[in-house]
C-alpha positions in Angstrom: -2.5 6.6 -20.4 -5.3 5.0 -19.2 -5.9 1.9 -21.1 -3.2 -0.3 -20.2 -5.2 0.1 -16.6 -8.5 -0.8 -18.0 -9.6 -3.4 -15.0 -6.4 -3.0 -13.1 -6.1 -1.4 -9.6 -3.0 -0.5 -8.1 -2.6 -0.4 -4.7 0.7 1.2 -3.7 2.4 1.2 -0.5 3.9 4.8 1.5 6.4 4.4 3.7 9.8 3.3 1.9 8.0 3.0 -1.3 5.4 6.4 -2.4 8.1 7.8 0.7 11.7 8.0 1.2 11.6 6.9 4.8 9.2 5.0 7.2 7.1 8.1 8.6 6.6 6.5 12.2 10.6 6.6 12.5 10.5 10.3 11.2 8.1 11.0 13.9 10.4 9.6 16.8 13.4 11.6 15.8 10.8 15.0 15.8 9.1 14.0 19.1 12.2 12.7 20.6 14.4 15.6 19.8 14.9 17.0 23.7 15.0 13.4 25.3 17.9 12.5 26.9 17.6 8.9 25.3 16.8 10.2 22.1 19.2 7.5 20.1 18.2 4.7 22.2 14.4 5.3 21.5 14.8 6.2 18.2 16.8 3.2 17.5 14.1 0.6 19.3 11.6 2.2 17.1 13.4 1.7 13.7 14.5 -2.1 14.9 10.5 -2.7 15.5 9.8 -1.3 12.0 12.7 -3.5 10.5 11.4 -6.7 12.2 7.6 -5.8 11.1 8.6 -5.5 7.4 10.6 -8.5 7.5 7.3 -10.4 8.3 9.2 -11.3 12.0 7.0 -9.1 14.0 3.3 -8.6 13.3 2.1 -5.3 12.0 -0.4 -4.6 15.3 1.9 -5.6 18.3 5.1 -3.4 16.2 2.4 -0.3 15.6 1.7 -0.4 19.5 5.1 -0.9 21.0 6.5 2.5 18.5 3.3 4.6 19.7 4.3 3.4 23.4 7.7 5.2 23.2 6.5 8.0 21.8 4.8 11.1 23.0 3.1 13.2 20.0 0.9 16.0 19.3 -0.7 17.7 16.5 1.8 19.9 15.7 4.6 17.3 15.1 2.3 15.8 12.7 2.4 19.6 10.7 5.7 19.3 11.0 6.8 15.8 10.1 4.2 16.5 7.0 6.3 19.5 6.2 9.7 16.9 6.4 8.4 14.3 4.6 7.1 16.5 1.5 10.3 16.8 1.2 11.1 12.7 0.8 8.7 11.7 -1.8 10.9 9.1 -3.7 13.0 10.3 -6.9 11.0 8.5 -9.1 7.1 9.1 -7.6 8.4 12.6 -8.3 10.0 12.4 -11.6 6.2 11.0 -12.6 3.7 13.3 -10.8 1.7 14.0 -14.0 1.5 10.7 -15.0 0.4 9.6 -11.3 -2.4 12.7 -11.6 -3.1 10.9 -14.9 -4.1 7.2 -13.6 -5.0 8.4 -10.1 -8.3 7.1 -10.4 -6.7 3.7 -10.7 -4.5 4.0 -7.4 -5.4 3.5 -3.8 -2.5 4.3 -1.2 -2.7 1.1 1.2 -0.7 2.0 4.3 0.2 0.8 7.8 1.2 4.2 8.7 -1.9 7.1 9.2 -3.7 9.0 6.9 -3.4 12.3 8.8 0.4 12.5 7.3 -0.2 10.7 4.2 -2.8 12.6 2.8 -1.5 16.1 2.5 1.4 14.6 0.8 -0.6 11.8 -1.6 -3.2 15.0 -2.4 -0.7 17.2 -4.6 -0.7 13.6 -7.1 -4.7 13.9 -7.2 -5.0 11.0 -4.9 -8.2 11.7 -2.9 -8.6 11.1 0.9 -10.8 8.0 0.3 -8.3 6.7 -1.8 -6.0 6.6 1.3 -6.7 3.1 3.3 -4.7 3.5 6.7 -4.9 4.2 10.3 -5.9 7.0 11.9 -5.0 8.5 15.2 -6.9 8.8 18.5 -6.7 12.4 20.3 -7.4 13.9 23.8 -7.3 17.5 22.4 -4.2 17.9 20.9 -2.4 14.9 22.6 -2.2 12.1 20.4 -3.3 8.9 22.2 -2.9 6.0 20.2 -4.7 4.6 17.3 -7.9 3.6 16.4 -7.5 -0.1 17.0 -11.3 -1.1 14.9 -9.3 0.0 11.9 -8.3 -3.2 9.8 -5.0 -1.6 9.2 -4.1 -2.1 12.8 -5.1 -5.6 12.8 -3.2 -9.1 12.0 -2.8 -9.1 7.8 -4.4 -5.8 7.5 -3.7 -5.0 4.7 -5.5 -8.1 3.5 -8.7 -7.2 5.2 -8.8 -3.6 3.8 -8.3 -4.3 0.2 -11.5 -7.5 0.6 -13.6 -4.7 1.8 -13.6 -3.3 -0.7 -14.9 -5.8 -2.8 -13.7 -4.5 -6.4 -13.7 -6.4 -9.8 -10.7 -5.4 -10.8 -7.4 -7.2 -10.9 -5.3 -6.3 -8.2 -1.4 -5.2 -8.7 0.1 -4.5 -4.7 3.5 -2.1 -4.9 5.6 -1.8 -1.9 8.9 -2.9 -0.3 7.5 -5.1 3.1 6.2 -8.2 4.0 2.9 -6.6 4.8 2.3 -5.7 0.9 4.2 -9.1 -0.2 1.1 -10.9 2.1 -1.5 -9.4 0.0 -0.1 -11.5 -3.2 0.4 -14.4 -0.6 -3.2 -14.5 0.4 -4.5 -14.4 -3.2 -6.1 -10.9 -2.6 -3.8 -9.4 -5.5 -3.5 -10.9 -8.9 0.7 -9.9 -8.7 3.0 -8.2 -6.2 5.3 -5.7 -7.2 8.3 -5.3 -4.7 9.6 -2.2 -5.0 13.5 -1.2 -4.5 14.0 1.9 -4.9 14.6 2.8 -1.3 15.0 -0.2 0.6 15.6 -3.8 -0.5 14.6 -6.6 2.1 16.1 -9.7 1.3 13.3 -12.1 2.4 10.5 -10.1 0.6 12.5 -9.9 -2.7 13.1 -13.6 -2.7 9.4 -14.2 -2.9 8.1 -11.8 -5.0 6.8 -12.4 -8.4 8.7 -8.9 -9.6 10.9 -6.4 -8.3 11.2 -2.7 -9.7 14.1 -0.5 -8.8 12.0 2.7 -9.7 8.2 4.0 -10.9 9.4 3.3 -14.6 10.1 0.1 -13.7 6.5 -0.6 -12.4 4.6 1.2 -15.1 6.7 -1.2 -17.4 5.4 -4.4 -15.3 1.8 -3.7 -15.3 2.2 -2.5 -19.2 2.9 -6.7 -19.8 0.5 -7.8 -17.1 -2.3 -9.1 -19.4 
């Protein structure tokens, strides 16, 4: 299973891609649950996310304005673990064994935090350094923001993480924003994979070089990709 990834890395996006949903609005609805303006919030926070992955608001200032409205704690990150476990995306599932099988080919490259991701990413043998992502900030067990030094809360983050690491391997970037498309954009990967199965944007599908509705789908693309 391994040789058709023989100097290929696959970097694969979380939310609405390895993920059913987008974890930060999973969060709001937890946190939010006995506020009075629970829809109002909750909405503000998804419209951020939607304007971020459409490449119309950038990744740091839509990260900072979500955390704003929220109040968190380590125990609703248990809990939206727990939730989201749950809303791993039909296909991701469908091929855990093979994803245990070509883990050592896959980093998870994420604009949402490694405290939630990698309990989830773990049970497909992806290992915590594996995970590129942000991280929280604490004061006890008040979550207080976000480490802003991470390159996954800056400007074309995304970008910046994956240089970092300085590999000689070609590239393939999987996931359904802007933020993954801008990875192909800025030459970092050798092709972008925009992947359907859970959202479809309009403006990132119309750029990308190929679109898969499912994991099938993606093993079949980088199977061609000589």
């Amino acid at each position: 299973m391994n040789n058709f990834l023989d100097n290929k890395a696959l970097f694969i996006d979380f939310d609405s891609t390895f993920v059913k949903v987008e974890t930060i609005d999973e969060l709001a609805k937890l946190s939010l649950k006995n506020d009075s303006n629970l829809d109002i919030k909750v909405k503000m926070i998804s419209d951020i996310t939607s304007q971020a992955m459409s490449g119309k608001l950038d990744f740091p200032s839509a990260l900072d304005k979500r955390l704003s409205i929220l109040s968190l704690t380590k125990s609703d990150i248990i809990k939206v673990n727990k939730q989201i476990s749950a809303l791993i995306s039909d296909s991701i599932q469908d091929n855990i064994e093979i994803i245990k099988s070509i883990s050592s080919s896959i980093w998870i490259l994420s604009g949402g935090f490694t405290e939630v991701i990698h309990p989830i990413v773990s049970k497909f043998g992806i290992k915590e350094d594996r995970i590129l992502a942000n991280t929280f900030t604490y004061n006890h067990d008040i979550i207080t923001g976000c480490n802003k030094s991470n390159d996954l809360f800056k400007k074309n983050g995304k970008v910046k993480a994956i240089k970092q690491l300085n590999l000689k391997k070609d590239i393939i970037m999987i996931g359904d924003g802007y933020t993954d498309y801008e990875v192909y954009k800025n030459g970092v990967a050798k092709t972008f994979i925009c992947y359907t199965e859970n959202i479809s944007r309009k403006n990132v599908i119309a750029e990308s070089p190929h679109i898969a509705n499912n994991f099938n789908e993606v093993l079949n693309i980088i199977k061609k990709i000589s």
